[in-house]
N, C-alpha and C positions, 0 to 999 in steps of 0.2 A: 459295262464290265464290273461285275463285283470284285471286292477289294481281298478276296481270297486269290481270284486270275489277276490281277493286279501285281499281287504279289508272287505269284508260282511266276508270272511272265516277267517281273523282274530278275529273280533266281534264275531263271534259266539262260537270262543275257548276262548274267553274270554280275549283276550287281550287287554290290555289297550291302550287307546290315542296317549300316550306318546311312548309305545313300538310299536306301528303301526310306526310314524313317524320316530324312527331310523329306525326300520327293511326294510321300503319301501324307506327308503331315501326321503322323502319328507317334505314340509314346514307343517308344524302344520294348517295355514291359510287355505292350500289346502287339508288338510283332514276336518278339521270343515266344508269345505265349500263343498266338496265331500258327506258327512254325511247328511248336512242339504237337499241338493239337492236329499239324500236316503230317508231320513224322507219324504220330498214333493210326492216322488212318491211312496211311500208307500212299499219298501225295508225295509226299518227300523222302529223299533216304538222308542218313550224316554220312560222309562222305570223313573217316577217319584222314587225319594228317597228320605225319611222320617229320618227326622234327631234323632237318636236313644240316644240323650245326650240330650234333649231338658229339662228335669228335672232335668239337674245335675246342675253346673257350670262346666262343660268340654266344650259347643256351645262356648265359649270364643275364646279355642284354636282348637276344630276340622273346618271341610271343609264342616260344614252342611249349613252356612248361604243362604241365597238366592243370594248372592251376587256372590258367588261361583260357579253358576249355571252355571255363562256365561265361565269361567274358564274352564269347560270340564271334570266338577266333576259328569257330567251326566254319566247316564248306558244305553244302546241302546239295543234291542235284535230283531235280526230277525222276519218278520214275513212271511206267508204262500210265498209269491211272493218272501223274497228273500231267501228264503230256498229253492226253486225253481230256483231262478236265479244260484246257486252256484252247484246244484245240476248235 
């Protein structure tokens, strides 16, 4: 399995960023940049997320801000091509 299905079959069981990186052994850098290169060619979609405390005073301390974005607080999922590609 190359390590592009490695990763789209991670993503799709839902594993996280963080938990891609120990499990494949690889730099964080090189999967962000793995990912974005999957988003370009349309492997992957961003999957926008909606900050669910934006009425409280909890956006203080949760990971909704914008700023968070670039951090890797995004959700990715599959689309037709790479359910296809892993397939």
């Amino acid at each position: 399995m190359s390590r592009m299905e490695e990763v789209l079959s991670r993503i799709e069981n839902g594993t996280t960023l963080r938990s891609i990186v120990r499990e494949l052994a690889m730099n964080r850098s090189t999967l962000l940049a793995m990912i974005e290169f999957m988003v370009d060619e349309q492997y992957l979609e961003r999957v926008d997320m909606q900050c669910s405390c934006s009425t409280s005073n909890l956006c203080e301390q949760c990971q909704c801000s914008s700023a968070d974005t670039d951090r890797g607080t995004a959700m990715y999922a599959l689309t037709p091509k790479g359910l296809r590609f892993i397939s």
